[in-house]
C-alpha positions in Angstrom: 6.1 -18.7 -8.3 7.0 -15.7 -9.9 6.2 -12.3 -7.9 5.3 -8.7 -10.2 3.5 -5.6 -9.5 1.3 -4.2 -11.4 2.4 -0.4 -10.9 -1.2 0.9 -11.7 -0.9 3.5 -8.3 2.2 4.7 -9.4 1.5 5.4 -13.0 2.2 8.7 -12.9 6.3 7.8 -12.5 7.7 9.1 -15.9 7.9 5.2 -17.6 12.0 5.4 -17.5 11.9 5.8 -13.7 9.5 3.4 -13.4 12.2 0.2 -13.0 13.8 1.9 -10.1 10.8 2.3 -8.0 9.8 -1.3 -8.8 13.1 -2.1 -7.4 13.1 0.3 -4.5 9.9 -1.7 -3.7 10.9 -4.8 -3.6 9.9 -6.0 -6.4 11.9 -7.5 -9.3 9.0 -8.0 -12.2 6.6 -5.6 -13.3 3.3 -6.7 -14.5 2.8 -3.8 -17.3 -0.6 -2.9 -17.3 -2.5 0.5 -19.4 -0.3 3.5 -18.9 -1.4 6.8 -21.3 2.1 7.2 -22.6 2.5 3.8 -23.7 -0.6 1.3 -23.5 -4.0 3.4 -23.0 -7.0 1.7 -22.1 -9.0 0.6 -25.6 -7.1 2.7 -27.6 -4.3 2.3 -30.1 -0.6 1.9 -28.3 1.4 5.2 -27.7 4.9 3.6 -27.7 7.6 4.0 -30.1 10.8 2.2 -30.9 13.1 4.7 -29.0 10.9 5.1 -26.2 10.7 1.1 -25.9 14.4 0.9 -26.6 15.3 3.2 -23.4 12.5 1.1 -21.5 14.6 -1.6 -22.0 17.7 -0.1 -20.8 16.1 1.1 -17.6 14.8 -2.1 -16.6 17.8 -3.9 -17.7 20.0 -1.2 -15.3 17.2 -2.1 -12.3 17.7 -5.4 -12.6 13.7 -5.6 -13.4 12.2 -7.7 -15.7 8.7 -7.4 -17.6 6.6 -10.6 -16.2 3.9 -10.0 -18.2 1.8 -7.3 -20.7 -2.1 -6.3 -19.9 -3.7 -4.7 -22.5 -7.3 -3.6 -22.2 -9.2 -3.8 -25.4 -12.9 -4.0 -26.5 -12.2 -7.1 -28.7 -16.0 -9.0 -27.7 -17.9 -5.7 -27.9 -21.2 -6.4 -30.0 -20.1 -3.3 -32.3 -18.0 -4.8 -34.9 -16.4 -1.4 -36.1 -15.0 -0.7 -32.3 -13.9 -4.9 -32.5 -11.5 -4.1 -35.7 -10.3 -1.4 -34.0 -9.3 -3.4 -31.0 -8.2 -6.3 -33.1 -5.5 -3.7 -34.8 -4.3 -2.5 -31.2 -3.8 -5.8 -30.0 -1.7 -6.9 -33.2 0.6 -3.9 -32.2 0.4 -4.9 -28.4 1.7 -8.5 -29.3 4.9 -6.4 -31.2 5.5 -3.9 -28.2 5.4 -7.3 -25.8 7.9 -8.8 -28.0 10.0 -6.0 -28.3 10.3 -5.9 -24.5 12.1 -9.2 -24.4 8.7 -10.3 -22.9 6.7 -13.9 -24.2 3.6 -13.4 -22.0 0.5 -11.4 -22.5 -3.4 -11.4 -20.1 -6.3 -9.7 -20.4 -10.0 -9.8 -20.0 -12.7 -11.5 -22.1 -14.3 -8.1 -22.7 -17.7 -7.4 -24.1 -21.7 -7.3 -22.6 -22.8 -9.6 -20.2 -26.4 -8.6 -21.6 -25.3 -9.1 -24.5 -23.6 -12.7 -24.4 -23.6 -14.7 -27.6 -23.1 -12.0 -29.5 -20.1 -10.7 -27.5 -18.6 -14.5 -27.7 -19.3 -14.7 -31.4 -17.2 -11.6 -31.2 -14.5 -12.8 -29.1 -14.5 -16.0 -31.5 -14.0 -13.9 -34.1 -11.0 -11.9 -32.7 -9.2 -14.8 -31.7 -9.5 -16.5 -35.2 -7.6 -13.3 -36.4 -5.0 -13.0 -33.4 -4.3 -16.4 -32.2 -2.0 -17.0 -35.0 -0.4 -13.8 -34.2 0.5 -15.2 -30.6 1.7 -18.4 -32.1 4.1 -16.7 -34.8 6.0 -14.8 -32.1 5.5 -17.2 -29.2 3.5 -14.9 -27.2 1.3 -16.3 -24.1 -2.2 -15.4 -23.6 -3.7 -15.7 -19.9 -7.1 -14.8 -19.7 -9.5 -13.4 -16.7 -13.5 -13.4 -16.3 -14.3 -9.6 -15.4 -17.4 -8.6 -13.4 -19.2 -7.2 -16.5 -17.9 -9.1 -18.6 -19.8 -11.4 -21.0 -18.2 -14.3 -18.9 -18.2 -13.7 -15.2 -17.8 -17.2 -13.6 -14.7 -19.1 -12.9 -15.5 -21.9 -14.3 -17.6 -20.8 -17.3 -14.6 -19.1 -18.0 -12.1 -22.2 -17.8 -14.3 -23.9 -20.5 -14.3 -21.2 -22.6 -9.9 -21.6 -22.3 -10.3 -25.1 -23.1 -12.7 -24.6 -25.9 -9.4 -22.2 -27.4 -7.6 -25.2 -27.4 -4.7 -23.6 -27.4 -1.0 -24.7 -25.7 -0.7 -20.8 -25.6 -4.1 -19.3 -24.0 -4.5 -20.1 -20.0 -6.3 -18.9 -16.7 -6.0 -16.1 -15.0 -7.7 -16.3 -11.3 -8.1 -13.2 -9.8 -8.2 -13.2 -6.2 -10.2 -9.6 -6.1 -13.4 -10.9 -8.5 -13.6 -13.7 -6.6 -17.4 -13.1 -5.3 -18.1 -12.3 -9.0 -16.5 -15.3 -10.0 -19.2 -17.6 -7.8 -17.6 -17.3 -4.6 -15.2 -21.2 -4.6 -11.9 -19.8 -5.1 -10.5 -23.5 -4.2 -12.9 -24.9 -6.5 -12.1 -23.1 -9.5 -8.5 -23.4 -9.1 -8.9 -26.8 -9.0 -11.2 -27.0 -12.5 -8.5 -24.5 -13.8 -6.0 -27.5 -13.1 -2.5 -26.6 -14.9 -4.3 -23.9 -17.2 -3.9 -22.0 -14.3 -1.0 -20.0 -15.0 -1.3 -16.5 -13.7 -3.1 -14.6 -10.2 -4.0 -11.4 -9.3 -3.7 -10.9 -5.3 -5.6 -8.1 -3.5 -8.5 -8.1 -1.4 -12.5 -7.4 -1.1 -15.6 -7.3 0.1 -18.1 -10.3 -0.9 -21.3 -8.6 -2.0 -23.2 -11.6 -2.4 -23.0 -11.8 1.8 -26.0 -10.0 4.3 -28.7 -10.7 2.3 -26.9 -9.6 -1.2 -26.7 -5.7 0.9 -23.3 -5.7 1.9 -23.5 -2.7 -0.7 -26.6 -0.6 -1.1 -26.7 0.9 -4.6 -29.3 3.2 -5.6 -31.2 3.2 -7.8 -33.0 -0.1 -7.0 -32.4 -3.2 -9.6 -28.9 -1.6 -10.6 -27.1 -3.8 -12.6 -23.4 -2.3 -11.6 -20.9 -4.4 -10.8 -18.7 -3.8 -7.5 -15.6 -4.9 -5.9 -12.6 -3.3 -4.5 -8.4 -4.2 -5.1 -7.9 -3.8 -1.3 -4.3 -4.6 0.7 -4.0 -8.0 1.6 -6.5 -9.2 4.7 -8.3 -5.9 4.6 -11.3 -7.8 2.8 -12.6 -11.4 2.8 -11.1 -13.1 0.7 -9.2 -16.4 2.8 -6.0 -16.0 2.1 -5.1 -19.4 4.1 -7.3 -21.1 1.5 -6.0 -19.2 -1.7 -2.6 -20.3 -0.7 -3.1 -23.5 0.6 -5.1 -24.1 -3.4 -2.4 -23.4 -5.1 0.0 -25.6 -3.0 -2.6 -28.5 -3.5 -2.5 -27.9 -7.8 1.2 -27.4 -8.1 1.0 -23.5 -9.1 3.9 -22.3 -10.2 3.2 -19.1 -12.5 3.4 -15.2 -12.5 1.5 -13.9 -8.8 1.0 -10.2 -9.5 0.5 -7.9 -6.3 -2.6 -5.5 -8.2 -3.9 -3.0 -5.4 -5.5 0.2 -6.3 -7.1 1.6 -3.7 -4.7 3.2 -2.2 -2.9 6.0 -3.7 -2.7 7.9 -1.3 0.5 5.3 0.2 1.0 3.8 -2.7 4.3 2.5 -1.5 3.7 1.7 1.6 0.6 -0.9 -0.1 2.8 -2.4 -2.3 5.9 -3.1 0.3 3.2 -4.1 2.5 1.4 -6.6 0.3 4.6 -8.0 -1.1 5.7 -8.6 2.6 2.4 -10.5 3.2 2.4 -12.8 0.2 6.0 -13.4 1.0 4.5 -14.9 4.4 1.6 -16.3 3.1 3.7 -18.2 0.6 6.2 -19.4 2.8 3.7 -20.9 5.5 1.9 -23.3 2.6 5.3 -23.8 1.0 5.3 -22.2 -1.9 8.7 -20.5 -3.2 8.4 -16.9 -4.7 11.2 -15.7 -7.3 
């Protein structure tokens, strides 16, 4: 099992500094997720050939590799003007990933969930045009269900991987969504089977518990989504159980520490977290790389 960061509460490093704080960490793989110098959220990519190039050499010189690319586009959004738009960023995502020396891409499904079948007509419609842009350069494609998204479940979300059909697309399970995701992390993994390919690991909350008012949120009837990307056992998610899951299915994929809510000691999180999935690993006999 394969152990990256995503450096989301560091972001403001300058990019070619980045690999030697990922190092200084601990940490030896970098899951790259939306920077605004060089992948913005849902809009077109900001880096160039140079700026890749020296990238490149930085990581190279930390001894740090790129585990993975996560670009956030609105490629299942019911407006079809905004869903070229994200189609063309993505096409120049998959060139930027494969210019890093990198073969492996995730994201989220995207779109309305009030909107559903229109946002997976969408999303169908996307992949017809990308998908054989990930298999002419060999890219990877693991994708999550998003609270929000048009797909939210686990295991809705599996099917919808399956129905791709596709040697390249896989499941992401993210540890974080899991009360969005129907609350059976073991479950799902198990569904997931060997699509399962890719984690996210922080903690949160579960706001379906007390009655569904673990969180108050005003007004009334709100339709917003919450969850937190805590540290590691400062939520309730069962961390025995996540580990001991992907023992039982053979895991053996990209684990990517994603905390966010703690910039304030940013670096003490992430040496923290990486410590505790280093132990949680090792007690269900798993080996991290």
């Amino acid at each position: 099992m394969k152990l990256a960061v995503d450096p989301h509460m560091v972001r403001d490093t300058p990019l070619l500094e980045l690999p030697g704080l990922v190092a200084e960490l601990g940490y030896s793989a970098i899951e790259l997720s939306p920077r605004d110098d060089f992948l913005p959220f849902f809009v077109h990519p900001r880096a160039g050939r140079e700026q890749i190039a020296a990238f490149r050499r930085e990581l190279a010189a930390a001894d740090v590799e790129i585990a993975s690319v996560l670009p956030l586009y609105k490629w299942s959004g019911p407006d079809e003007d905004a869903r070229q738009a994200a189609v063309r960023y993505w096409k120049r995502a998959i060139q930027i990933t494969v210019d890093l020396g990198c073969r492996q891409m995730n994201s989220e499904f995207n779109g309305r969930p009030e909107a559903a079948q229109a946002s997976e007509a969408q999303f169908w419609r996307s992949m017809e045009e990308l998908l054989p842009v990930f298999e002419r350069e060999g890219v990877r494609l693991a994708l999550e269900p998003h609270p929000d998204d048009f797909i939210e479940d686990g295991c809705a979300a599996v099917d919808m991987v399956r129905g791709i059909d596709s040697d390249l697309v896989t499941f992401l399970y993210c540890a974080p969504h899991t009360f969005h995701q129907g609350g059976d992390l073991a479950g799902i993994m198990r569904y997931a089977g060997p699509l399962l390919t890719q984690l996210h690991i922080a903690d949160s909350f579960d706001h379906t518990a007390s009655s569904g008012l673990r969180y108050i949120v005003n007004p009334p009837g709100s339709t917003v989504r919450v969850h937190q990307h805590l540290d590691v056992g400062q939520g309730e998610v069962d961390w025995d159980l996540f580990f001991a899951s992907l023992a039982e299915v053979g895991f053996d994929g990209i684990a990517t520490v994603c905390v966010f809510a703690w910039e304030d000691r940013a670096r003490e999180s992430l040496v923290s977290n990486r410590e505790k999935v280093a132990r949680y690993a090792s007690k269900h006999g798993l080996e991290l790389t």
